[in-house]
N, C-alpha and C positions, 0 to 999 in steps of 0.2 A: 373553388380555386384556392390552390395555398395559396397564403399571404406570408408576409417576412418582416417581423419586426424589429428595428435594429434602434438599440436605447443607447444614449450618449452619456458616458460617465465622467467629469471634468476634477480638475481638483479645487480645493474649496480653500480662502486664506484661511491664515492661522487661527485669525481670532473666533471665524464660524468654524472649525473644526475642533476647537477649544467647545466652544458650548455647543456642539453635538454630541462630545465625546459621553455624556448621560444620557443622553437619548435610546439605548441599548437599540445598535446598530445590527447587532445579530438576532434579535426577534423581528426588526423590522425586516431583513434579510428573510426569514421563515415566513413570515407573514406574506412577502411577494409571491413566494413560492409553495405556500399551502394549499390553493386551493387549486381542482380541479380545471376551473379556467382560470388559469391564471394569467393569460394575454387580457383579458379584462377587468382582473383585480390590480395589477400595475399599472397605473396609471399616476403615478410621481417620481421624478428621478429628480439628482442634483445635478441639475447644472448650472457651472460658474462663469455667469454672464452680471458683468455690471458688479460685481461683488455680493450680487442677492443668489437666493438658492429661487430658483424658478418652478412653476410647475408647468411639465409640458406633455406632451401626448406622444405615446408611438409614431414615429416617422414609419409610412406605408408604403410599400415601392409596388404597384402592380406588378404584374405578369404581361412581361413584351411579349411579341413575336418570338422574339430567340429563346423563351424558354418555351414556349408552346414547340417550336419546332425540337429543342433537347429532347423534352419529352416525346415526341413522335419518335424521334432517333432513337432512345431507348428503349421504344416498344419493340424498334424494327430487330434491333440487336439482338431481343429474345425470343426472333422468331427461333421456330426449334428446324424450320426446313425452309431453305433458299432455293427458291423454283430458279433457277439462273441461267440461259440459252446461250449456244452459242455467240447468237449474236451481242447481249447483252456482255458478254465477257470480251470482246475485242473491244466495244464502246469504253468499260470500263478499263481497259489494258493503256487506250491513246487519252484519257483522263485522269491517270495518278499522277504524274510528272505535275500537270497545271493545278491538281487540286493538291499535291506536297507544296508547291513553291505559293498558291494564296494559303496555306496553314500558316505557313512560315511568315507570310506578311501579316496575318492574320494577330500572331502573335508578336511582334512585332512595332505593329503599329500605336502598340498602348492603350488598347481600348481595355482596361483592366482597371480595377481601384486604386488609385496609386495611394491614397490618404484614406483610412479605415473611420479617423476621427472625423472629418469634415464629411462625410457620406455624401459625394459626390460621384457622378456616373458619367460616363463619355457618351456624348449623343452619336449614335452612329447609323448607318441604314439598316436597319432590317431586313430589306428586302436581300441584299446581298449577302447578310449571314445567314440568312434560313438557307438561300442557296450551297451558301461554301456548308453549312453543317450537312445539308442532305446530299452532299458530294463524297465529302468525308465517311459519311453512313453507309454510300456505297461501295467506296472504296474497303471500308474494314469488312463487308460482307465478301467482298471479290478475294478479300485473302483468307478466310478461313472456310470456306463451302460445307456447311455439314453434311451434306449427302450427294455422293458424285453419280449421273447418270450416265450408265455404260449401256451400249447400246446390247443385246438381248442376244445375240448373232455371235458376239463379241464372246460374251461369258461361256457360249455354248463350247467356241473354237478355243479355249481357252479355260484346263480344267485348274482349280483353283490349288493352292499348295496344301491343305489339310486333306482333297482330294488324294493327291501324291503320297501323302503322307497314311492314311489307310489304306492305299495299292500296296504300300512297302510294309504296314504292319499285318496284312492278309497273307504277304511272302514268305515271314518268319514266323516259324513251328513255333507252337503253344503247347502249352497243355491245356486239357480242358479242365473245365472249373468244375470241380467235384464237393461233395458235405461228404466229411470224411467220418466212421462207423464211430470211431474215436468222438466226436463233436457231435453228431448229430443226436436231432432229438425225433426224430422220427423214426418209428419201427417200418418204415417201405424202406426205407433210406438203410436200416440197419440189417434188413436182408430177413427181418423177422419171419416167422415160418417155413425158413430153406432148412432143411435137415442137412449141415455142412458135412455131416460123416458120413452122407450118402452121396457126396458132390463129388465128380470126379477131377480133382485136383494133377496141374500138370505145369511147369514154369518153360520160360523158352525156351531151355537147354533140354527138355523131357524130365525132368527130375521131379517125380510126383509122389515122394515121401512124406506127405506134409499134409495139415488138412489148417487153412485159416480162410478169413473172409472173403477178402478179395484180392486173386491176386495181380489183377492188372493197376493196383493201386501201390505197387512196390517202389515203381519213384520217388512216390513224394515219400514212403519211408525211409527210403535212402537218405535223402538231405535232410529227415529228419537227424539221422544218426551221425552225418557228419557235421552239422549243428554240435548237437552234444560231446561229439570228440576236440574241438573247437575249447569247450569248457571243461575235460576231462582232463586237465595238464597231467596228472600222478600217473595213470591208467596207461594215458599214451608212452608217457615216458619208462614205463616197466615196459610194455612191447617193442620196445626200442632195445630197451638195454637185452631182456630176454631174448626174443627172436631169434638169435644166431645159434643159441644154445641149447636150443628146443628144450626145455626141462620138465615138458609134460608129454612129450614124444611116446607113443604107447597107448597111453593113458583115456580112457572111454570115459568119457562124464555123461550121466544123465543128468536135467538139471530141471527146477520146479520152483521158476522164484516169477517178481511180476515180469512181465514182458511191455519193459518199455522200451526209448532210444537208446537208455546208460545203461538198460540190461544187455540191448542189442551188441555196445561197443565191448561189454566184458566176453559174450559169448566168442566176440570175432577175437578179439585179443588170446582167446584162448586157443584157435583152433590155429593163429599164427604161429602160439610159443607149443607146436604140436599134436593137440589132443582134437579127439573125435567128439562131437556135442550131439548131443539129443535133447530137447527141450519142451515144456508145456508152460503154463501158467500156474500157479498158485493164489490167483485171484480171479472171482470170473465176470467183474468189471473193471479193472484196471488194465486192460490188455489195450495197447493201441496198435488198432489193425494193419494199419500202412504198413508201420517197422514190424511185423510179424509176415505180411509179404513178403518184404524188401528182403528179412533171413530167408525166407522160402525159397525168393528167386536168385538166391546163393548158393542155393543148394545144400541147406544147414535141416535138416529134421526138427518140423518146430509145427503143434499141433495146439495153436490157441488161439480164441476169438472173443471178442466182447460179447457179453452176455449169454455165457453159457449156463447151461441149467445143471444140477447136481449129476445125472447123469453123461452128458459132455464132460463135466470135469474129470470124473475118474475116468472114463473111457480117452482120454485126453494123455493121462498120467499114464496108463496101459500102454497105450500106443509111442510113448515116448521112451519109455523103457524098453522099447525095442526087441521084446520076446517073440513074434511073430516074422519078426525081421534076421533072425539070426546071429541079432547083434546081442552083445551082453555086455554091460557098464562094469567099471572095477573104480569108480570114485561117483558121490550123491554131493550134489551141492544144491541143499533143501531149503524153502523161507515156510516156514510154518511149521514142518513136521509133517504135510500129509505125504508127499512123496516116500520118506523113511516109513510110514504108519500102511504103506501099500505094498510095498516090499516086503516090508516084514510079516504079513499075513497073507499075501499069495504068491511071493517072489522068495522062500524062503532059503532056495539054494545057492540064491544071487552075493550071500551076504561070503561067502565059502570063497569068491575071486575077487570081492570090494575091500578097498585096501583102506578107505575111511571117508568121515562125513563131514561136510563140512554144515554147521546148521549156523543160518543168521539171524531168526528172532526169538524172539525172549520167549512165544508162545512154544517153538520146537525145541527150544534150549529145555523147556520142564519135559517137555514129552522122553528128549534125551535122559534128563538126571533119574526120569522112572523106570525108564529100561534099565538104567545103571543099576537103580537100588533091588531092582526084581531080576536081575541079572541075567536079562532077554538080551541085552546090545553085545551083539558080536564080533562089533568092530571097534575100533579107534573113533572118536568123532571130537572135532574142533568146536569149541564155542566160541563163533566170530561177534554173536551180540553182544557178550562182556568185555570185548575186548576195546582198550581206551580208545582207540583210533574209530571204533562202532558208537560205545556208548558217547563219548563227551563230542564228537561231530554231526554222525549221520542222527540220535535220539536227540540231539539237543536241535543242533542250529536247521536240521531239515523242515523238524519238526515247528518251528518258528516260524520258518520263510515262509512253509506251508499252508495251516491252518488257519489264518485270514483269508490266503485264495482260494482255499476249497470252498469254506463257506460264503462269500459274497459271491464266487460263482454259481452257487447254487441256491439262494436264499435274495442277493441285493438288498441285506441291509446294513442297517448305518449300525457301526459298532459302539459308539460314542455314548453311555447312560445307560449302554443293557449290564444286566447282573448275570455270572456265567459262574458257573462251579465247576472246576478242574476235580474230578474223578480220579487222584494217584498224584503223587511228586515226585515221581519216577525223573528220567532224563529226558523223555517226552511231555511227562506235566509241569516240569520247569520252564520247555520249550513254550510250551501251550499258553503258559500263565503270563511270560514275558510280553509274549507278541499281545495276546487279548489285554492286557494291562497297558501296551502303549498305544493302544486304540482309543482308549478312553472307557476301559470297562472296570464295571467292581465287579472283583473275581474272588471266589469264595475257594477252597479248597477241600477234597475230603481225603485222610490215609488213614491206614492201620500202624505205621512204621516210625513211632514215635523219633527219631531220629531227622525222616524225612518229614513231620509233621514241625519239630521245631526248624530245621530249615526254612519250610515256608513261613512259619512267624518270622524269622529273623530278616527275612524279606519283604514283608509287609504284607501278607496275605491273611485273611482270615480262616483260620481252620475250623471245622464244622461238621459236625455229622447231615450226611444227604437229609434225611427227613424234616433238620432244621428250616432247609431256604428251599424245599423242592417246591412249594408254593408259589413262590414269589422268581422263581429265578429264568429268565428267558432262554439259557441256552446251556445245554447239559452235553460232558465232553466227556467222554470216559477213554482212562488212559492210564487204568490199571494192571492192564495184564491176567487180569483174573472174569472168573465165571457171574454171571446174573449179577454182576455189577446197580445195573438198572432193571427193576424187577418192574411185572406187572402192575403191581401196585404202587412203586414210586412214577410209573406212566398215568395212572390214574391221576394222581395228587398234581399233576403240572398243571400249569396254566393253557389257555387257551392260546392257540399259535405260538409257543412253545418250539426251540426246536433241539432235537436230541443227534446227538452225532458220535462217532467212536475214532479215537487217533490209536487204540491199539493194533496188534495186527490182528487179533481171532477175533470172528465175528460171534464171540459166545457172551461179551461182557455187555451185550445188552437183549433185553429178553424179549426176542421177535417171534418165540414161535406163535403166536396167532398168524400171521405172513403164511405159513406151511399149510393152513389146514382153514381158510376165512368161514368156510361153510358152518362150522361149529362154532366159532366166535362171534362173540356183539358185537366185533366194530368192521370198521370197512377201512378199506383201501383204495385211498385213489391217485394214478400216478399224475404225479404233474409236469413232470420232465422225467429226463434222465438220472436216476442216482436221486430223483427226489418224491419224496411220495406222502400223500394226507392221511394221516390215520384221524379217520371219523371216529364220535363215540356216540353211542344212542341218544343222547340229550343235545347234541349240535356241537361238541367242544374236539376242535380238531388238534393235532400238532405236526410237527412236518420230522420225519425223518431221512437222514439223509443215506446214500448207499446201501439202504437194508439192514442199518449196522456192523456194516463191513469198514475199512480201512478208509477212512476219509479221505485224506490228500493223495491218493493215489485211484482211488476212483474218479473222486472231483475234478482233480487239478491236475499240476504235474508236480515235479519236484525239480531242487536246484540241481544240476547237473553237475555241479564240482563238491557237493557232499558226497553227493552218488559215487562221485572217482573212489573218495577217501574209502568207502566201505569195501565197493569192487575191486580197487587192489588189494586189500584186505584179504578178501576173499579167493585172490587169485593166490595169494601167496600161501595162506593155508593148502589150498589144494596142490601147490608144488613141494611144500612139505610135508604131507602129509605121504603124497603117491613117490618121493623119493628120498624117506625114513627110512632106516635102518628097519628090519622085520621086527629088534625087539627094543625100540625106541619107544614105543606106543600101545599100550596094551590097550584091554575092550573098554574104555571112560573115558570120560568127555575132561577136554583141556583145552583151558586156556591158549590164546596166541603167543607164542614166547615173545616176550618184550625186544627184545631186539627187533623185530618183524615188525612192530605198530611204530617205533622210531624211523626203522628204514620206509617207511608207507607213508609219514609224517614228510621226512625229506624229501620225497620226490614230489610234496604242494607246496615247498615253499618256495622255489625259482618262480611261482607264481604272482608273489608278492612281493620280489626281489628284495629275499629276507636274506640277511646273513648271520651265519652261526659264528660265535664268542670261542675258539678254543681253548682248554683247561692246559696250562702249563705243566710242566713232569710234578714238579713241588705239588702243585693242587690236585693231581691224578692221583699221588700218594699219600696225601690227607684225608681225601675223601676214600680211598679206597676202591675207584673204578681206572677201568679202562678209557683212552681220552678218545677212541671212537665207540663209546657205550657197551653194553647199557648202562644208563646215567641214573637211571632209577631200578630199587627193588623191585620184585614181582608185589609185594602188602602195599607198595605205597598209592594214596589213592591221590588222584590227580584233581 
């Protein structure tokens, strides 16, 4: 049974509080309170009776009735279920009124401590308060009921509101929940062993020009694309201003780039400001299947699917090209070079009505400069990758947002202490190095281009030949642009789990051919997802590659959809001037975007950022020597 000891503290005269004040009153304070029981080591207080300091004992108050029955009270309280009957609830309904008005006397009445110091108590009955308490007890049970019994009959007649509420969610058309070819990591899921060029392809209107995965998944491609137009401000806004004036009217484009949503919105934009489109992929993991429907069930010629094999691809680019169809292109708008690289070796009459090329990466841009120099290119072709609006956006800021999501998508690890070597200081190894360096990585650098080599010192990087850190370095990025970047033998020298990854576009800069032929090669292959794969070596030492050495964040991940504008008007704009040039503005070499074109591509993102342009007064227009609506800069001057 608790007990309650209540100790009496008085004041003491002057002159005993004078010769106590050495008695160090705050150890004797710790001392009460030191020990474990310390209801038994207190046994001296002061009190001031008679002018002496007394020694007295705890005053003990037993335990009445009334607390026996509180305590009962409080059990009842926590019961968790109040069995309560009807009839128990009318008893207690004509019993609050008489038990609120004895609480009230109850309280009242003064049966309370009026004086703390005097520890005196009011003698009162017991028997009546255990009463009024266990009245009280029922009463607070009768107003809160945790658990209400309804009679069974009741609930049957009577369906409940989330009832209701799934009859109304069964009413309203869904879509069904699908793993889209795009996401999935399974080969049943991804259609794996259907020979899609043997599939008989057909969309609701009949329009069966097409060959892609699946196409009753062209909805959700749909809202893919209008997502993306959503974040395309530039893109949208050309098809706006253009559209009336059709300036591609005529005009057949074949075209061979990735086939995402922001490739989806440039294909549609184009077929509004006039022109007829046929289309494939140029990558044969970056393809997302939905939006390659979603074209299909437009009724747009579009023959691409995720995970095609080397033969799908070019049989892909054949049938896009539209020779068996009777159609024939007069403009290429190529990402790589192989589209131009297939025409020109079994399409060569094609080049005789193509009015010019437009080519976007650095990897087709060389394929372009060696036609030039061997003097095979017989057309006009635009180089949209040098061009400012391509290189210091789409290579720099894509390439940042990027390359963190490709890789934790694929990989899940922590970036914070790994060691990483950026392969090139290109405008994609700057991108590269920025993002991996705000992660918390030491980032190593390797170039040829003593120019872009002291850049990256002047930035804080370490510049290094690969063989120095290929030991030690966790995560290998090539972003070159160039051939056997990563050789077999710099694969050897890596560490264990290890992962190697490429942000160029050709999948040449790192050296996979064991992949092509495993039967002949020591090591193994094992896939572990999508786009990620274990290369085993005979001694147990693995490393993870990712997209077969193909384009990383576009395999991986996705890209930001408002760089993607910048480049796709870009691109759009070249193919309207290029297809409505004078015949002897453009002879067969590759050129530059005219700078006016990458200003005018500039302004239609800035209302995005509700930026406003400074205008040059006449005085300043004639100092500097330009025009006060541009261009504002040379073609030499580097940005």
């Amino acid at each position: 049974m608790a007990l309650k000891r209540i100790f009496s503290f008085h004041s003491h005269s002057g002159q005993q509080r004078s010769r106590n004040q050495n008695s160090e009153p705050v150890s004797e304070f710790c001392r009460m309170f030191s020990s474990e029981n310390s209801d038994e080591n207190i046994n001296q207080n002061r009190n001031h009776t008679n002018g002496q300091i007394n020694t007295i004992e705890p005053i003990t108050i037993s335990t009445s009735p009334v607390y026996a029955n509180e305590q009962q009270n409080r059990t009842c309280r926590r019961s968790s279920v109040q069995f309560l009957d009807k009839k128990a609830f009318q008893t207690l309904a004509s019993q609050v009124s008489s038990t609120m008005t004895e609480e009230d006397d109850f309280h009242a009445s003064g049966n309370v401590f009026e004086n703390e110091s005097n520890m005196s108590t009011t003698k009162y009955d017991a028997d009546v308060e255990a009463a009024s308490d266990h009245e009280k007890a029922q009463c607070r049970r009768s107003r809160r009921p945790s658990v209400q019994f309804i009679d069974k009959n009741l609930i049957r007649r009577r369906s409940s509101g989330l009832e209701k509420q799934l009859q109304t969610n069964q009413q309203r058309p869904r879509l069904p929940s699908i793993t889209t070819a795009s996401d999935s990591d399974s080969d049943v899921e991804d259609g794996a062993g259907t020979d899609i060029r043997e599939m008989q392809h057909k969309n609701s209107s009949g329009f069966n020009d097409f060959a892609v995965r699946r196409i009753k998944h062209a909805p959700y491609g749909r809202r893919e694309i209008e997502i993306a137009e959503q974040e395309m401000p530039g893109l949208m806004a050309l098809r706006r201003r253009a559209e009336g004036d059709k300036p591609l009217q005529g005009a057949k484009i074949v075209g061979c780039t990735h086939i995402t949503a922001q490739t989806a919105v440039l294909i549609e934009t184009l077929i509004r400001l006039g022109a007829q489109a046929r289309w494939c992929a140029c990558n044969i993991f970056s393809t997302q299947n939905e939006v390659a429907a979603a074209l299909a069930e437009a009724s747009i010629p579009i023959f691409a699917w995720k995970g095609e094999n080397d033969d799908d691809f070019w049989w892909c680019i054949k049938k896009a090209i539209g020779g068996d169809q009777g159609w024939q292109p007069n403009m290429i708008l190529d990402d790589g070079g192989d589209l131009t690289h297939f025409c020109h070796k079994h399409y060569t009459t094609l080049f005789s009505t193509i009015k010019g090329i437009v080519e976007e990466s650095v990897t087709g841009v060389h394929r372009l400069y060696q036609m030039c120099r061997t003097q095979t290119l017989t057309v006009p072709a635009m180089n949209v990758n040098d061009s400012v609006t391509k290189t210091k956006f789409d290579n720099l800021y894509l390439c940042r947002e990027s390359i963190i999501d490709a890789i934790k998508r694929c990989t899940d690890i922590m970036f914070g202490g790994k060691q990483v070597v950026i392969c090139g200081y290109g405008e994609v190894g700057k991108g590269c190095c920025s993002a991996l360096r705000g992660m918390g990585c030491f980032v190593y650098v390797t170039e040829v281009d003593p120019i872009c080599a002291l850049q990256a010192c002047m930035e804080g990087y370490k510049v290094v030949r690969l063989e120095e850190v290929i030991k030690q370095v966790d995560i290998v990025v090539t972003a070159s642009g160039s051939k056997s970047t990563i050789t077999r033998e710099s694969l050897d020298k890596l560490k264990n789990g290890a992962i190697v990854c490429n942000m160029g576009h050709s999948n040449t800069e790192i050296d996979v051919s064991f992949l092509r032929d495993l039967s002949s090669s020591d090591l193994q292959v094992e896939r572990v997802r999508t786009n990620v794969d274990h290369v085993i070596w005979p001694n147990g030492k693995r490393i993870v590659l990712l997209a077969e050495g193909r384009i990383m964040n576009l395999c991986c991940s996705s890209v930001p959809s408002f760089v993607v504008s910048i480049t796709a008007a870009t691109q759009a704009l070249a193919l309207i001037e290029l297809y409505n040039a004078p015949p002897n503005r453009y002879k067969c070499d590759v050129y530059l975007l005219p700078k006016k074109m990458d200003e005018y591509v500039a302004s239609l993102h800035l209302p995005a950022f509700d930026a406003h342009l400074t205008e040059l007064t006449d005085e300043q227009c004639k100092y500097l020597g330009i025009n006060k609506a541009g261009p504002f800069k040379p073609n030499y001057y580097r940005y």
